[in-house]
VMD Tcl script that draws the C-alpha trace (Angstrom):
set ca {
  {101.22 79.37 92.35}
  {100.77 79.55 88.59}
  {104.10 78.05 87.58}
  {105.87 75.34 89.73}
  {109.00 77.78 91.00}
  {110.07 76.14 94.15}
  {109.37 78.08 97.09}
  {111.51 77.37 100.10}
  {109.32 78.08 103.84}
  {111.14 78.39 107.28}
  {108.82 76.87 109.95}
  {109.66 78.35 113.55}
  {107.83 78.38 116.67}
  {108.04 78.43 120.76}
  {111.27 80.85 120.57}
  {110.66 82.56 123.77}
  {112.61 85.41 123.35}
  {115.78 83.28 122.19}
  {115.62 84.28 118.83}
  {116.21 88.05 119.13}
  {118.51 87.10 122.12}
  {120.88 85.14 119.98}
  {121.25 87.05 117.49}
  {121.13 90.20 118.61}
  {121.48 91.19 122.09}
  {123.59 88.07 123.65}
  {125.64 89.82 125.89}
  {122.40 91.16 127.62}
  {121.88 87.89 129.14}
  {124.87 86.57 130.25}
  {123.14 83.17 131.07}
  {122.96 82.72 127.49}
  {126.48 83.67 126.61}
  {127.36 80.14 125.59}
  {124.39 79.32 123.64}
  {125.59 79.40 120.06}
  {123.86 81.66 117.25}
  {122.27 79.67 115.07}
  {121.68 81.03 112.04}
  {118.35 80.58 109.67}
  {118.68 79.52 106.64}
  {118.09 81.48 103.30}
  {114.33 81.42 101.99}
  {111.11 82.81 100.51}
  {108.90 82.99 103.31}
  {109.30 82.74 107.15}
  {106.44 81.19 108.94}
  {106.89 81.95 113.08}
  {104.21 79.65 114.59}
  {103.44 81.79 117.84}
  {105.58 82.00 121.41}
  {108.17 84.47 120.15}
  {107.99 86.14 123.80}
  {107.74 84.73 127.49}
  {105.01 87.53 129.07}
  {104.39 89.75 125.63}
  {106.16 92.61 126.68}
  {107.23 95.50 124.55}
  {110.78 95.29 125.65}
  {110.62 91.42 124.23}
  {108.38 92.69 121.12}
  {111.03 95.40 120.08}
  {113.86 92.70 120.43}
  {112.07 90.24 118.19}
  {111.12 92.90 115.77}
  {114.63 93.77 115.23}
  {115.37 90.23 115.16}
  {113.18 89.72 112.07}
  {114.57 92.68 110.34}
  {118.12 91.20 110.81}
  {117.38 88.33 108.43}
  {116.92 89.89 105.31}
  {117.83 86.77 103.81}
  {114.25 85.75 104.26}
  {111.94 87.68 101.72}
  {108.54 87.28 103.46}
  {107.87 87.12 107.30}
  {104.52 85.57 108.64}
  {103.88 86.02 112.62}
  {100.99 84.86 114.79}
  {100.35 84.78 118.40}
  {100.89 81.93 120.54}
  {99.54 81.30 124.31}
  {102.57 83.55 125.46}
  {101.13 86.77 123.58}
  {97.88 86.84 124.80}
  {98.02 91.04 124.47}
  {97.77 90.00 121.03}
  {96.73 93.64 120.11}
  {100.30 94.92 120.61}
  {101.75 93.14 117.91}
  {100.87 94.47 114.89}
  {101.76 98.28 116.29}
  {105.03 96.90 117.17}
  {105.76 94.05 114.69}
  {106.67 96.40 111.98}
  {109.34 93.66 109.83}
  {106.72 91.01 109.29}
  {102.56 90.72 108.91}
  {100.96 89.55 111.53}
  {98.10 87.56 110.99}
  {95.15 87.14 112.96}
  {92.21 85.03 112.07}
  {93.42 86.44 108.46}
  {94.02 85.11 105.13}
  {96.91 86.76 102.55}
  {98.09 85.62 99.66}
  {102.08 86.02 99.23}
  {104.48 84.38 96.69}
  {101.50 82.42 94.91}
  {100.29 80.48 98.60}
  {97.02 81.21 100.19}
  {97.65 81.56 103.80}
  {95.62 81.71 106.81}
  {97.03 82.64 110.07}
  {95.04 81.96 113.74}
  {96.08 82.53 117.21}
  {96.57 80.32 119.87}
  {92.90 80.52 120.77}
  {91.82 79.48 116.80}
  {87.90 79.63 116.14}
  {88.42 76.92 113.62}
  {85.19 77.19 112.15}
  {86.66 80.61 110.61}
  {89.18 78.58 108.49}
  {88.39 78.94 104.90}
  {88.82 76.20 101.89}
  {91.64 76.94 99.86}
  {94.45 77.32 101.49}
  {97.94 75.95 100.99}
  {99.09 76.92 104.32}
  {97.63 77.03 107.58}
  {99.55 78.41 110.15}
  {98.23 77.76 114.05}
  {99.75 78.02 117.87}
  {97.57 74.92 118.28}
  {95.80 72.17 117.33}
  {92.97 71.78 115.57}
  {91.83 68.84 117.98}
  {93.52 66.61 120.17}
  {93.98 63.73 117.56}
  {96.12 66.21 114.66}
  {98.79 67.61 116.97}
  {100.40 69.49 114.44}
  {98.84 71.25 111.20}
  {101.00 73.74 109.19}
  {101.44 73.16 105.83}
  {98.71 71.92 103.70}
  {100.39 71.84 100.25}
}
mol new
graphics top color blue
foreach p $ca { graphics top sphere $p radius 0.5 }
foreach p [lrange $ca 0 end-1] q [lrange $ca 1 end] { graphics top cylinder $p $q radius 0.2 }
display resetview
């Protein structure tokens, strides 16, 4: 981040299938019917901490995939896998309307970002960063790490 634009990151996490569900495919799950949509906001870069699906299945994959390609008012979409996706190897074959990161680091919109699973080797995280983004913790004393700005 040469110049000091202002850069405006969703944080999101543990959605167990409820985000696709709201949005898109509510009156699948009648359960849910009075559950009300709520929307995300406008930004620059989406950051979905892990936990997107209950058992990983492609049927749950698909739905949150076209979930993220509803919000198009979000320019940049960041995924990893949480406990919950544990077939972590279907994502990125599947997750087509976001980058899925995986014990990687990308640079987007100026931020270095690393992205770890829920099972984080966290002597792999490099120096830096701006943003880490992890399922969990990187001990039991920092429960949650995300942004490191």
């Amino acid at each position: 981040m040469h110049n000091q634009e202002k850069i405006r990151v969703i944080v999101v996490s543990d959605t167990h299938n409820l985000a696709s569900v709201v949005s898109s495919t509510l009156s699948s799950y009648p359960c849910l019917i009075n559950i009300p949509k709520i929307p995300l906001p406008a930004g620059d870069l989406l950051l979905h901490a892990g936990d997107m699906t209950q058992r990983c299945k492609k049927k749950e994959l698909k739905a949150f995939n076209t979930w993220l390609g509803e919000q198009t008012h979000i320019r940049h979409k960041i995924v990893i896998a949480g406990n919950h996706e544990k077939q972590s190897e279907l994502l990125k074959p599947i997750l087509t309307n976001c980058i899925v990161l995986e014990d990687e680091r990308i640079k987007v919109l100026g931020l270095h970002i690393y992205g770890t699973t829920w099972k984080a080797d966290w002597s792999l995280i490099p120096e830096g960063l701006h943003i880490l983004l992890a399922h969990s913790p990187p001990s039991k004393d920092l429960p949650i790490v995300i942004l490191i700005l």
